[in-house]
Backbone as JSON, one array per atom type, in Angstrom:
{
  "sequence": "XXXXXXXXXXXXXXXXXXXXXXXXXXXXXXXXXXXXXXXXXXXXXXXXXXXXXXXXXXXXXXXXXXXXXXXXXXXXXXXXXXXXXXXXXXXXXXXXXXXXXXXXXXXXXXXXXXXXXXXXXXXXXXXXXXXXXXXXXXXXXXXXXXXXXXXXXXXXXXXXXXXXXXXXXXXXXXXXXXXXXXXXXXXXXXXXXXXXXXXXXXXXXXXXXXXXXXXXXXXXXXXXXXXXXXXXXXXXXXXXXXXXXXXXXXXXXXXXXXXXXXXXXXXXXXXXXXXXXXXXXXXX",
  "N": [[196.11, -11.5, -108.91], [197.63, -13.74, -106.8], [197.23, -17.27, -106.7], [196.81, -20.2, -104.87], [199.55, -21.95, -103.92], [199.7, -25.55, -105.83], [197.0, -25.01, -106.87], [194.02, -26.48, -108.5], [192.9, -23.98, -111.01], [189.85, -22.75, -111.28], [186.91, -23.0, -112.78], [186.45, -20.41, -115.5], [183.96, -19.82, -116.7], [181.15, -21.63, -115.95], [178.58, -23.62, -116.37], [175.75, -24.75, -116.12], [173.09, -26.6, -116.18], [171.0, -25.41, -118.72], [172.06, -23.4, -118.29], [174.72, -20.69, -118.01], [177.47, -19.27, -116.4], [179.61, -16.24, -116.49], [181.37, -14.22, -115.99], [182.14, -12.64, -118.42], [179.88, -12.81, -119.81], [176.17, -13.16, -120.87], [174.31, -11.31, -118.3], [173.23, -13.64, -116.17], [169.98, -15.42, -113.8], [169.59, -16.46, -110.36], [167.39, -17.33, -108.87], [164.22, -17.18, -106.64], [161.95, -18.38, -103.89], [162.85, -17.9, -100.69], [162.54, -19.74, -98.58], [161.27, -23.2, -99.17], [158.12, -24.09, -99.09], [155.95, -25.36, -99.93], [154.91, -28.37, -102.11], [152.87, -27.02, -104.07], [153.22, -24.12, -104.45], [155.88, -24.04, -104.73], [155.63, -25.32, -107.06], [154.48, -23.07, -108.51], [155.88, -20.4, -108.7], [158.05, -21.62, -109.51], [157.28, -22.09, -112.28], [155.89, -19.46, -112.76], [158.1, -17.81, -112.62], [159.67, -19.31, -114.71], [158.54, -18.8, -117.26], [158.49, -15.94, -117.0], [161.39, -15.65, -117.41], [161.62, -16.62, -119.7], [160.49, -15.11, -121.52], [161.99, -12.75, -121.3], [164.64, -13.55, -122.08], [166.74, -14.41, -120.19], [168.76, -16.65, -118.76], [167.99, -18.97, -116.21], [168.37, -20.23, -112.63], [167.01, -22.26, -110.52], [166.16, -21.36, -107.01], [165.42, -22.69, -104.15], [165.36, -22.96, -100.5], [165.43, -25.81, -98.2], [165.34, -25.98, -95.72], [166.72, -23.76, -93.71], [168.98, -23.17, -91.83], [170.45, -21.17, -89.99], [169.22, -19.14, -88.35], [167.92, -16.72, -86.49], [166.72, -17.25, -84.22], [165.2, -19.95, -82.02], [162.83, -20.32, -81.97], [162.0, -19.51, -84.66], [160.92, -20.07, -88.21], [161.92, -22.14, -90.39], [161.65, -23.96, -92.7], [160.06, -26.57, -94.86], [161.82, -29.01, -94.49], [164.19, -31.76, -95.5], [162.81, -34.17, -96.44], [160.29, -33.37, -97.31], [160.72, -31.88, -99.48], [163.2, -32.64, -101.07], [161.95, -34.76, -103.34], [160.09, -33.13, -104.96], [161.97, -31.34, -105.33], [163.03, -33.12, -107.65], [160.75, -33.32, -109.53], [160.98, -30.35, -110.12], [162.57, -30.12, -111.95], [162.03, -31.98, -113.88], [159.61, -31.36, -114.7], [160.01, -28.26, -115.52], [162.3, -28.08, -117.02], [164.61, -26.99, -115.5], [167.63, -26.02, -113.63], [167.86, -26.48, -110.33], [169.14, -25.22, -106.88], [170.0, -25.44, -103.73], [170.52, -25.18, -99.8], [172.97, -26.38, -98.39], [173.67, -28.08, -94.78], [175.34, -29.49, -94.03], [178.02, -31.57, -93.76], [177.36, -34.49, -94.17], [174.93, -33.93, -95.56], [175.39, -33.49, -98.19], [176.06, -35.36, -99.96], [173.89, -36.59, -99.55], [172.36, -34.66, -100.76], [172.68, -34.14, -103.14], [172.44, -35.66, -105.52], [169.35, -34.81, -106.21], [169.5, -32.35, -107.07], [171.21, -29.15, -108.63], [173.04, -27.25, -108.3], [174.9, -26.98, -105.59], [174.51, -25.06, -102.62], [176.57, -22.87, -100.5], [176.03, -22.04, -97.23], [176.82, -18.37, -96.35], [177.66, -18.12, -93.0], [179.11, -20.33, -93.14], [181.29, -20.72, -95.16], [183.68, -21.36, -94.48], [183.74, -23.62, -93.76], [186.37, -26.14, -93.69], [185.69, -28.82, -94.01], [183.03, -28.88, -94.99], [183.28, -27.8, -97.33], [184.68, -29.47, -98.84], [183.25, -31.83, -98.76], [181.02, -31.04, -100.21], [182.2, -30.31, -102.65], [183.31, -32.82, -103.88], [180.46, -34.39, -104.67], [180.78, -33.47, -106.88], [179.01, -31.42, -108.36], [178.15, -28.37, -109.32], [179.33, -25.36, -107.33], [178.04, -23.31, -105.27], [179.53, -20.75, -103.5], [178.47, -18.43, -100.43], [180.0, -15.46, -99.86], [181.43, -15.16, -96.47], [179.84, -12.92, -94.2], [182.07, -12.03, -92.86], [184.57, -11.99, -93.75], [187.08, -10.81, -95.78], [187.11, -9.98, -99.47], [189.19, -10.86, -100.76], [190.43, -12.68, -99.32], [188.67, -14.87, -100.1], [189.69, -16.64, -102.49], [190.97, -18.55, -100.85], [188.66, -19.96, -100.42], [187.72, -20.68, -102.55], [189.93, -22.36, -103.51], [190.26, -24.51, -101.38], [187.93, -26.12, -102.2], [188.51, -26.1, -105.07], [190.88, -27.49, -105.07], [189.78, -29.82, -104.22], [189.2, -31.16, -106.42], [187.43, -30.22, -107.96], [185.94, -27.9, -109.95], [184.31, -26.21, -110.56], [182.8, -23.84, -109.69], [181.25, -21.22, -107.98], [181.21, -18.01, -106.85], [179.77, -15.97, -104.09], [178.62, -12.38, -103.59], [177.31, -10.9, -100.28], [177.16, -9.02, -98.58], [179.28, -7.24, -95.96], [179.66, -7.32, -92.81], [179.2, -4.65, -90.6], [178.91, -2.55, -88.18], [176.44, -3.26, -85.8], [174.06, -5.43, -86.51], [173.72, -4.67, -89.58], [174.9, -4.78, -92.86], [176.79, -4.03, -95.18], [177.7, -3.22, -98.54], [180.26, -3.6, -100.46], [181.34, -2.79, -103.32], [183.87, -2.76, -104.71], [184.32, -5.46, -104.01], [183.52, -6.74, -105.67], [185.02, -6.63, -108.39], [187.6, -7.93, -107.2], [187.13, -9.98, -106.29], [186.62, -11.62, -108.2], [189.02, -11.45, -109.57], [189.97, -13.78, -108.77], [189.18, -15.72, -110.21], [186.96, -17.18, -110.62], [183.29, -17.41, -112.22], [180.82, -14.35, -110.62], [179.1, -13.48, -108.23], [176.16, -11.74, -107.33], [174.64, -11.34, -104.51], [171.46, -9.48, -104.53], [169.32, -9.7, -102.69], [169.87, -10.63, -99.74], [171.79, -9.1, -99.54], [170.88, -6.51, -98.38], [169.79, -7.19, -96.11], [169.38, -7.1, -92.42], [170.53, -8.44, -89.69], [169.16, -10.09, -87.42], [167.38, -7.98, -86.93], [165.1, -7.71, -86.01], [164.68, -8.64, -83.71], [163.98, -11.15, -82.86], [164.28, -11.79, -85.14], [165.84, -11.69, -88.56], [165.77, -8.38, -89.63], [165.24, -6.31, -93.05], [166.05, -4.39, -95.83], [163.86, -3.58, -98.09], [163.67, -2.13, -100.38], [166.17, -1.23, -101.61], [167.05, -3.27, -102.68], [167.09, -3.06, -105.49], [168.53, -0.84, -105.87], [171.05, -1.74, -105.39], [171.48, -3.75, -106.71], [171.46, -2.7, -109.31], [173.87, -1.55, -108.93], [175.84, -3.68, -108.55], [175.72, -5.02, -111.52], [176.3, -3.03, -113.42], [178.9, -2.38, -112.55], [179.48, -5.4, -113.42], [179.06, -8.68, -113.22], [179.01, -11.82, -113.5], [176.17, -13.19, -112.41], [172.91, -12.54, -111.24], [171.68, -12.72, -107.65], [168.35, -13.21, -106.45], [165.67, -13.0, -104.34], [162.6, -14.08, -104.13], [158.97, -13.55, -103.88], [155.11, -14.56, -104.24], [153.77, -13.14, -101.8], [155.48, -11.45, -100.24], [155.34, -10.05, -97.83], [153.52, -12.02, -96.23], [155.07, -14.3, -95.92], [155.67, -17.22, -95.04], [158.36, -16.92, -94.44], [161.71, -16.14, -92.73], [162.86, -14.28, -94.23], [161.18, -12.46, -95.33], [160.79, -9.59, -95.36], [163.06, -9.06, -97.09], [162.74, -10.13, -99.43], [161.62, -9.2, -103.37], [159.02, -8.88, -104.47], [157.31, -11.05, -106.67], [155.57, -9.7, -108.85], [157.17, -7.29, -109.36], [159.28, -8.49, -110.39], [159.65, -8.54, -113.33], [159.79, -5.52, -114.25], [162.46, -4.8, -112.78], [164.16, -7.02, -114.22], [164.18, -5.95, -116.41], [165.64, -3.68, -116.31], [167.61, -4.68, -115.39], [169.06, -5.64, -117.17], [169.88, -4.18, -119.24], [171.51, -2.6, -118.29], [173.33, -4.45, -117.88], [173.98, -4.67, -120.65], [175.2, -2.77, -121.0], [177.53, -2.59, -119.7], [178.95, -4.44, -120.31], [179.33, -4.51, -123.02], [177.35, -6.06, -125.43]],
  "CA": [[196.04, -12.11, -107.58], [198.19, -14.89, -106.46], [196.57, -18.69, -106.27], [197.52, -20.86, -103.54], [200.08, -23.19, -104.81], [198.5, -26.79, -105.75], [195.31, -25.86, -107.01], [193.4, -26.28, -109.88], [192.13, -23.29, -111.37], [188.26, -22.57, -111.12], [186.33, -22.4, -114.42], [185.98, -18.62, -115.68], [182.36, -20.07, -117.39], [180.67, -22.63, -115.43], [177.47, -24.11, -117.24], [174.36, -24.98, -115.31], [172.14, -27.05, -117.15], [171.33, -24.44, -119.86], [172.5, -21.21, -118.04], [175.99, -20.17, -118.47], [178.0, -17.87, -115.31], [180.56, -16.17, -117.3], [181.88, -12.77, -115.34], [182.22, -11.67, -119.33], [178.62, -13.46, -120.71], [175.43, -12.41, -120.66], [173.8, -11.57, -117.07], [172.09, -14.98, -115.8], [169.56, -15.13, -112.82], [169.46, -17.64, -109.67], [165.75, -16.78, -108.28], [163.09, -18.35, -105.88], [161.33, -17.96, -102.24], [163.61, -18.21, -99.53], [162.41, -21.14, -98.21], [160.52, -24.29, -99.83], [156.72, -23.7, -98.47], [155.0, -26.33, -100.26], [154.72, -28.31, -103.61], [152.24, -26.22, -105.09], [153.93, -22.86, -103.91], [156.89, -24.23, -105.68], [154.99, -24.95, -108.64], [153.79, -21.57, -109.3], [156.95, -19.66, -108.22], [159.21, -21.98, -110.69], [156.24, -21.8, -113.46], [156.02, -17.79, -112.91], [159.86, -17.31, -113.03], [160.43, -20.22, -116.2], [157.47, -17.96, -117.97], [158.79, -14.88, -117.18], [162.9, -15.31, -117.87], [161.9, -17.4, -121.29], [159.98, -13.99, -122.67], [163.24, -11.69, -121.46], [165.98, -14.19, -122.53], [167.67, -14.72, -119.14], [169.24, -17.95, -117.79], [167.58, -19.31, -114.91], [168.82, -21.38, -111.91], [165.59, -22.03, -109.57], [166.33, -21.45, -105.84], [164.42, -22.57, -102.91], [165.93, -24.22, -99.16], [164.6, -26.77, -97.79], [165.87, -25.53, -94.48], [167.28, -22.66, -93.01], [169.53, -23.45, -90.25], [171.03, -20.1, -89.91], [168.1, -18.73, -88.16], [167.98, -15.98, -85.3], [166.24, -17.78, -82.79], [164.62, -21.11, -81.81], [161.13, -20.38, -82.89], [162.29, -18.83, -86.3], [160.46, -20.73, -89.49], [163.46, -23.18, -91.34], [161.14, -25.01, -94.62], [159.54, -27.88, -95.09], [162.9, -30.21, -94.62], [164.72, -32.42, -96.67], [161.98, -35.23, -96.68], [159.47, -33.08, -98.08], [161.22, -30.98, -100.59], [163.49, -33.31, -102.52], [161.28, -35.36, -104.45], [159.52, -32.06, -105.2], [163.35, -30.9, -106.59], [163.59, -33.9, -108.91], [159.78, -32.71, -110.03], [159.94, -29.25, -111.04], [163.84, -30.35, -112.71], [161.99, -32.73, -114.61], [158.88, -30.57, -115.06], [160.14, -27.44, -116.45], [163.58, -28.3, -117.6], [165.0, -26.01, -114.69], [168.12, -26.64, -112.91], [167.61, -26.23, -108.87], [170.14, -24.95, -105.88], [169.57, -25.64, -102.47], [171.89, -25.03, -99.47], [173.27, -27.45, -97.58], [174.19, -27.38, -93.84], [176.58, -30.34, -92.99], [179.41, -32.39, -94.61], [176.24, -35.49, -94.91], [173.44, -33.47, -96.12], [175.79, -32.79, -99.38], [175.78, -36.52, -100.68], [172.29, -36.85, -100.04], [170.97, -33.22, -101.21], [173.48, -33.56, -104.43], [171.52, -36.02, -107.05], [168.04, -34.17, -106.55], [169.55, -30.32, -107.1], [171.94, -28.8, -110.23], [174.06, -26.52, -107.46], [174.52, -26.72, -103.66], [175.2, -23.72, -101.85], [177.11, -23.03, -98.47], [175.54, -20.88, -97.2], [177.68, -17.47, -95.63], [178.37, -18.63, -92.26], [179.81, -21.95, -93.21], [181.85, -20.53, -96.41], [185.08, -21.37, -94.07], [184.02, -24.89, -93.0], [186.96, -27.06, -95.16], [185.03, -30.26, -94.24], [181.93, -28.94, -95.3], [183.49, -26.97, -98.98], [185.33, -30.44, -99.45], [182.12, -32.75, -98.78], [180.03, -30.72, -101.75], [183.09, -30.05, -103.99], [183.3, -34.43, -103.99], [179.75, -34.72, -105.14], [180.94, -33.2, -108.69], [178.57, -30.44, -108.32], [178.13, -26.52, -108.68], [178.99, -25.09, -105.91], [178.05, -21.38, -104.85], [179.55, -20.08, -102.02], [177.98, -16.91, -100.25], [180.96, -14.85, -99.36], [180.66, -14.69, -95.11], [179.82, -11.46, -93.71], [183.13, -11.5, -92.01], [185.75, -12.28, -94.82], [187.43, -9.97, -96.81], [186.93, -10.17, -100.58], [190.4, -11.61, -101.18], [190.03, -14.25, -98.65], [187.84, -16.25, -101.23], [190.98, -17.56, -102.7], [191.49, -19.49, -100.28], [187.5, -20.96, -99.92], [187.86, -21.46, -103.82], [191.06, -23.43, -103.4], [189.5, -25.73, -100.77], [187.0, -26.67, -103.29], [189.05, -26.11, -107.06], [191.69, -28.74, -104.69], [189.32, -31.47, -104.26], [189.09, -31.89, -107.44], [186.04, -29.09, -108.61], [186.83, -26.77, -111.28], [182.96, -25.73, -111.18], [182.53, -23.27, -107.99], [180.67, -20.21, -108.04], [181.25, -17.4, -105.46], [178.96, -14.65, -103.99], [179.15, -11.53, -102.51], [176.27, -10.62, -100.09], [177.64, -7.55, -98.08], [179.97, -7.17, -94.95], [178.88, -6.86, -91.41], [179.0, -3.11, -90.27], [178.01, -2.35, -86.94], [175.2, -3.86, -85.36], [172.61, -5.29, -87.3], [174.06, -3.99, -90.85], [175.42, -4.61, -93.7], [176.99, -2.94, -96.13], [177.86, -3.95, -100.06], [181.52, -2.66, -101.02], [181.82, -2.69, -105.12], [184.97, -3.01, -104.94], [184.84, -6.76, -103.77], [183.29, -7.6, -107.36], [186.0, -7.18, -109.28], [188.75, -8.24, -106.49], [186.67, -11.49, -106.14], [186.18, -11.96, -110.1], [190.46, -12.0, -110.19], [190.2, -15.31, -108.46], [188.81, -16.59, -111.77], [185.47, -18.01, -110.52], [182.21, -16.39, -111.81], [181.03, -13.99, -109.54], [177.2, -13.54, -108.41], [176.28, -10.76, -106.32], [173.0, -11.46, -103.89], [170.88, -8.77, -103.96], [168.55, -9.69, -101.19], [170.75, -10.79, -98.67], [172.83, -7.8, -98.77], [169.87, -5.47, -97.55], [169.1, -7.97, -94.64], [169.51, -6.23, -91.12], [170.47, -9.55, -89.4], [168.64, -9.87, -86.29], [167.16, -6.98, -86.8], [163.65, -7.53, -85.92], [164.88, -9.08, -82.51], [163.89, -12.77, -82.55], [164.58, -12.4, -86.81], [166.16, -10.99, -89.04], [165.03, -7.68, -90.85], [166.04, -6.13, -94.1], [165.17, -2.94, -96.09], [163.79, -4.14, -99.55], [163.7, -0.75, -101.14], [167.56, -0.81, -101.98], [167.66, -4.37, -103.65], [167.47, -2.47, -106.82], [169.88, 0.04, -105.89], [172.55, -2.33, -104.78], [171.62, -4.53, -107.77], [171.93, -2.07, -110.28], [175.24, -1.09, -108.97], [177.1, -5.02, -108.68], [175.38, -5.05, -112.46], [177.16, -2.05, -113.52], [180.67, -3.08, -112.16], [179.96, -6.57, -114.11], [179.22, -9.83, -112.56], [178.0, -13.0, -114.08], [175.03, -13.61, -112.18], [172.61, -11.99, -109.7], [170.98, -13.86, -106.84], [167.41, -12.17, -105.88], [165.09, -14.22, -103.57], [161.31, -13.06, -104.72], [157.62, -14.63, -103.34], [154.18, -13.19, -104.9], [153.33, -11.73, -101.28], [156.63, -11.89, -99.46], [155.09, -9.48, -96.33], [152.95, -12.55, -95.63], [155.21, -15.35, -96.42], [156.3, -17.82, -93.73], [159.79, -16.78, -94.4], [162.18, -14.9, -92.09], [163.58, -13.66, -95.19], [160.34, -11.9, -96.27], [161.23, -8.19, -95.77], [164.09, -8.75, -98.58], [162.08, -10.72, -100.78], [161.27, -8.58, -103.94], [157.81, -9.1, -105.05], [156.94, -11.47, -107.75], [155.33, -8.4, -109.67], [157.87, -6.15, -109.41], [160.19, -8.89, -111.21], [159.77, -8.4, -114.71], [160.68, -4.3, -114.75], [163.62, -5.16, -112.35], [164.99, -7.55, -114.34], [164.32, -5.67, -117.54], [166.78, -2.73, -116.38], [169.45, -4.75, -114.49], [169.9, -6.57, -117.93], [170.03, -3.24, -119.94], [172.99, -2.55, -117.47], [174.17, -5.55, -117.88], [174.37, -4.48, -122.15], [176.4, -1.02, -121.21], [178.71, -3.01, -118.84], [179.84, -6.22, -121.35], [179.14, -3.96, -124.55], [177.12, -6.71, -125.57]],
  "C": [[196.73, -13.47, -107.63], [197.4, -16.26, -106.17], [197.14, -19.73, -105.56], [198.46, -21.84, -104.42], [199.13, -24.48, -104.54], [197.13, -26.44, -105.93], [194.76, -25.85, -108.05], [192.83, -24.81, -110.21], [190.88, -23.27, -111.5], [188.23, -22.5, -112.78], [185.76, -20.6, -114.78], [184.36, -19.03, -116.37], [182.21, -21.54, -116.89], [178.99, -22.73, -115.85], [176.86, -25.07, -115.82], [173.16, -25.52, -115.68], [172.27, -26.63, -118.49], [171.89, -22.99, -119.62], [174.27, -21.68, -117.75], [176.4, -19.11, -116.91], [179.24, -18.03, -116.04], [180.65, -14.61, -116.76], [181.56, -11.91, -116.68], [181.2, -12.18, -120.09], [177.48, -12.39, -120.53], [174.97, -12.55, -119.26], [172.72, -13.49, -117.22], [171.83, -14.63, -114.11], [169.68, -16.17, -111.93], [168.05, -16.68, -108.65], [164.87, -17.85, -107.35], [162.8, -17.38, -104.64], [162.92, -18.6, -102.03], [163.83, -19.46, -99.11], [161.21, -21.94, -98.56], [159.44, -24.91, -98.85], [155.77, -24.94, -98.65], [155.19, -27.08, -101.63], [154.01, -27.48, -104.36], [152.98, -24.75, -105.2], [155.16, -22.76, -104.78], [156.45, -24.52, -107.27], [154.96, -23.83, -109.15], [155.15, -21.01, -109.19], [157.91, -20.19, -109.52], [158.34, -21.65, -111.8], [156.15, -20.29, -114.06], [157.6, -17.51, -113.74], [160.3, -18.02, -114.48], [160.19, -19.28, -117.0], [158.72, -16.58, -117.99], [160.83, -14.61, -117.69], [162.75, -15.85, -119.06], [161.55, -16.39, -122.54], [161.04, -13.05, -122.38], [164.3, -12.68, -121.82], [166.85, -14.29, -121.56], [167.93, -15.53, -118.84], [168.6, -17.6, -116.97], [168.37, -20.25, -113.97], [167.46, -21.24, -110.57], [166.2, -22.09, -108.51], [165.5, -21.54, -104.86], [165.35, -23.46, -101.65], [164.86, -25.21, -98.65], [164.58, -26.6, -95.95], [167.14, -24.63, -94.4], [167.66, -22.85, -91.74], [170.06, -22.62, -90.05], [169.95, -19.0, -89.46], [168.38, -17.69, -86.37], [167.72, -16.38, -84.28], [165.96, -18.94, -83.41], [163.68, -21.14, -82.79], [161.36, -19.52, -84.45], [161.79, -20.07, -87.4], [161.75, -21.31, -90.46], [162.84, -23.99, -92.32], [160.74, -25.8, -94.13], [160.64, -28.92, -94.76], [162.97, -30.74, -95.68], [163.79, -33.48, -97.61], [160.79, -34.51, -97.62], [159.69, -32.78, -99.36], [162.34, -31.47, -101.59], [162.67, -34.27, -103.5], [160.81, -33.96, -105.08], [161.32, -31.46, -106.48], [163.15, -31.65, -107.78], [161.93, -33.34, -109.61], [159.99, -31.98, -110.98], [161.83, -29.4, -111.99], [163.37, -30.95, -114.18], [160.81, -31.79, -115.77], [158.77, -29.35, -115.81], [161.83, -26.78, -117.05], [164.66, -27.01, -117.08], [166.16, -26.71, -113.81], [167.64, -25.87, -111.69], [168.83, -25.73, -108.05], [169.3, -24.44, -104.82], [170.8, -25.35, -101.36], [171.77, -26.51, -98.45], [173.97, -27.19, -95.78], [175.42, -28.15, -93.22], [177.0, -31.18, -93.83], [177.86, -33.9, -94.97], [175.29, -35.27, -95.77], [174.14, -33.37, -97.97], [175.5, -34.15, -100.4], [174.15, -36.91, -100.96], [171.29, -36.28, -100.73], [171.55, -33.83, -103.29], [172.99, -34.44, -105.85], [170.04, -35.51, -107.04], [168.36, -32.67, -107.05], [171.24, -30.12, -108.04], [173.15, -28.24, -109.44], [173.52, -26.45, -106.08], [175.58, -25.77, -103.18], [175.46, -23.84, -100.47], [176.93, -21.47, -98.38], [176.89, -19.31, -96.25], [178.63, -17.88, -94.41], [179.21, -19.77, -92.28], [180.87, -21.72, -94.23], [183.6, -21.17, -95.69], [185.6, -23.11, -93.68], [184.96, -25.51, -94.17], [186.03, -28.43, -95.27], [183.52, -30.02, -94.92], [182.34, -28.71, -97.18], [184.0, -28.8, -99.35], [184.24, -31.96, -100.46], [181.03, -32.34, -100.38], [180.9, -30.81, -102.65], [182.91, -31.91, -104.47], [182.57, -34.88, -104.53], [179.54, -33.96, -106.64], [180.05, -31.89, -108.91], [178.59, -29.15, -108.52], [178.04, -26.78, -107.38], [179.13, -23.92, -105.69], [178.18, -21.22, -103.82], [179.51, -18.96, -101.5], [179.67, -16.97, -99.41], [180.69, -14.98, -97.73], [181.01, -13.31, -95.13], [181.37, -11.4, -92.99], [184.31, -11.61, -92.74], [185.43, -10.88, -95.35], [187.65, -10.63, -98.07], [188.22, -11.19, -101.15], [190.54, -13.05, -100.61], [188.95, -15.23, -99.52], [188.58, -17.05, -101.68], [191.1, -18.46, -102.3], [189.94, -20.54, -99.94], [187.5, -21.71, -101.27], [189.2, -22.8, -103.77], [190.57, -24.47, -102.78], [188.72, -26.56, -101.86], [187.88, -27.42, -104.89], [190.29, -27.64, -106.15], [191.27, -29.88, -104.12], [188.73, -31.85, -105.32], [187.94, -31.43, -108.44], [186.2, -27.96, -108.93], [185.28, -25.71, -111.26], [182.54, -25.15, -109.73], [182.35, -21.56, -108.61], [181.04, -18.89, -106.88], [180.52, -15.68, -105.4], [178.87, -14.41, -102.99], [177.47, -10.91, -101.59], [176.24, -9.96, -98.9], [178.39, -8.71, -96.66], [179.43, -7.25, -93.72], [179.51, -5.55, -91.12], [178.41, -2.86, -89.05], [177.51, -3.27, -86.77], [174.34, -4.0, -86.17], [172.35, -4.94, -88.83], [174.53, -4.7, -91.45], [175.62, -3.57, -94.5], [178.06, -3.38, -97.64], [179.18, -3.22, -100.44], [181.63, -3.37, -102.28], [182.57, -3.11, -105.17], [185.52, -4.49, -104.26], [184.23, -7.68, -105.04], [184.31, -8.17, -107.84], [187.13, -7.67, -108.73], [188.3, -9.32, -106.63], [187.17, -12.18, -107.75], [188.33, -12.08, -110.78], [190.77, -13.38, -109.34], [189.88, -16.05, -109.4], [187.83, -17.16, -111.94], [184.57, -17.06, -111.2], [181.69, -15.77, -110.51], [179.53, -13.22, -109.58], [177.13, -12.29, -107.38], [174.71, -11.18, -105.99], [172.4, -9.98, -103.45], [169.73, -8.52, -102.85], [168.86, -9.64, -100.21], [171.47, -9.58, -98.22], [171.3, -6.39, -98.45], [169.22, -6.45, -96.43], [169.75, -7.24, -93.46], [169.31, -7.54, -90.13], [170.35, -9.49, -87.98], [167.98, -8.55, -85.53], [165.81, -6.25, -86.35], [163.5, -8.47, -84.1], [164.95, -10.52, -82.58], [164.12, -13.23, -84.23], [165.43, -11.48, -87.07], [165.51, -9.66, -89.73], [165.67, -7.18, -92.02], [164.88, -4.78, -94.92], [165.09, -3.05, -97.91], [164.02, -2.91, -100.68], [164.98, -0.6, -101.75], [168.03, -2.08, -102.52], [168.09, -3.96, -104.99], [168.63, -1.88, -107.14], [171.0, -0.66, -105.92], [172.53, -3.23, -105.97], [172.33, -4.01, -109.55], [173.65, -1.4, -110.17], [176.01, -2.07, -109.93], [176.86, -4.96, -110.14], [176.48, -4.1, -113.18], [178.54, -2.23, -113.49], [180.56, -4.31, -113.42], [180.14, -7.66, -113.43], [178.43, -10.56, -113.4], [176.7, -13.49, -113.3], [174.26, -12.74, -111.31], [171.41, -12.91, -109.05], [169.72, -12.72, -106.36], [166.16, -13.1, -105.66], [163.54, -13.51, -103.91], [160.03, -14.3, -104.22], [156.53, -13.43, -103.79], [153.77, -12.68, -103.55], [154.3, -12.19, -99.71], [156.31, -11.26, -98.36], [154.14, -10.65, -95.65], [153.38, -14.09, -96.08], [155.77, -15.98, -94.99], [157.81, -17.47, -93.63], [160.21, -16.08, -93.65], [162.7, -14.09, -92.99], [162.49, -12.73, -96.41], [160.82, -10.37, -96.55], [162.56, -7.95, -96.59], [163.81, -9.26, -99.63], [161.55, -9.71, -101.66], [159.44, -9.69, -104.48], [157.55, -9.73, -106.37], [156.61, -10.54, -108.65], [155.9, -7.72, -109.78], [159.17, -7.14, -110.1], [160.7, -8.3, -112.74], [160.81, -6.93, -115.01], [161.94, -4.29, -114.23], [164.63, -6.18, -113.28], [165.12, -7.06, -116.12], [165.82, -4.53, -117.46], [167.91, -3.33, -116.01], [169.72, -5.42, -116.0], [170.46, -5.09, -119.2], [171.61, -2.63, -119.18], [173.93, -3.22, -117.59], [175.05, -5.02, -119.46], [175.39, -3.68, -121.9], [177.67, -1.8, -120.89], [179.43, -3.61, -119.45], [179.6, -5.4, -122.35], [178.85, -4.83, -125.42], [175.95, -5.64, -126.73]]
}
């Protein structure tokens, strides 16, 4: 694949505290609730997940928002805000030697989010803003950008360039399905490895891509049953990371993003097979 003239090349292994995204490494995870509920809530959730990826050997990157501005309606649930939930970042960073990623929604929020949190994400709809990719790339940062539902796989090139040409070699990019009809998504494979010749690591969100966006009328819905499926695929193909949003009782979490949340309990065997996939795939 061709790279825009003028730009730096992306890093093929971008380091994250202690986790590693390396298209050809071992799988690493980026995990959390949806959205950042409470301090204690976040306690347990990072505490669970440290626990449980330190007895399977997985990189971690903790994920929680602080707000969700990408929300179906008015009255839709968006976090705790910024005021609550960064001190809480520099906490559980300090607390269980975890880096954090949060998203960000506007060219200001990036300077201010970017010394409490390890990687700031843009989220889908925004993957196109340049003033927004420019504003995080500046604060030296990871930066993961969800693919939008409306780009084609190749078009990343050009969101990585924005970024790798202000001067940030360290940019992540993930795929977290197409729009399809009404109300759909749908995960095409074959934007793994098209993405993954732009040279960035390349994360595939398995929650997101079973969301049914606006599908519950005033929310979004999503059909959790096929996180696995769609996980075990991108796994399979070969990607350096997978993104999978998890709460211990995600049908009664304030989140709009509960019906794709996998279940705290149902982590462990999920992440025992996607990494056994992971072995076949890298012949590790």
């Amino acid at each position: 694949m061709n790279k825009p003239p003028n730009s730096m090349a992306p890093n093929s292994a971008v380091t994250v505290g202690n986790v590693v995204f390396d298209n050809n490494a071992a799988l690493a995870l980026i995990a959390g609730p949806c959205q950042f509920e409470s301090r204690q809530h976040a306690f347990d959730m990072a505490g669970a997940l440290k626990e449980l990826t330190g007895k399977l050997g997985i990189g971690l990157v903790y994920k929680t928002s602080y707000d969700k501005a990408n929300r179906t309606s008015l009255s839709a649930t968006r976090g705790a805000g910024m005021e609550a939930a960064l001190p809480v970042f520099d906490e559980l960073r300090k607390e269980f030697s975890l880096p954090v990623l949060t998203d960000v929604h506007t060219e200001e929020q990036c300077a201010i989010v970017a010394p409490h949190v390890d990687v700031l994400q843009i989220p889908a709809f925004l993957s196109r803003q340049t003033d927004m990719l420019v504003a995080a790339a500046r604060t030296g940062k990871v930066i993961n950008v969800k693919k939008g539902q409306f780009l084609a796989p190749w078009d990343m090139k050009n969101v990585v360039a924005k970024i790798t040409g202000s001067g940030n070699p360290n940019v992540l990019t993930t795929e977290r399905g197409a729009s399809f009809g009404y109300n759909t998504l749908v995960s095409d494979m074959r934007a793994l490895p098209i993405m993954a010749e732009i040279g960035a690591p390349v994360i595939f969100d398995a929650t997101h891509s079973v969301q049914q966006p606006g599908g519950q009328g005033g929310s979004s819905g999503g059909e959790r049953r096929f996180v696995e499926t769609l996980a075990r695929a991108a796994v399979a193909v070969g990607v350096a990371g997978v993104f999978i949003e998890t709460h211990q009782d995600p049908d009664n979490s304030t989140s709009s993003d509960g019906p794709n949340m996998v279940p705290l309990k149902d982590m462990p065997a999920l992440l025992e097979r996607l990494m056994a996939f992971d072995r076949i795939a890298k012949g590790h």
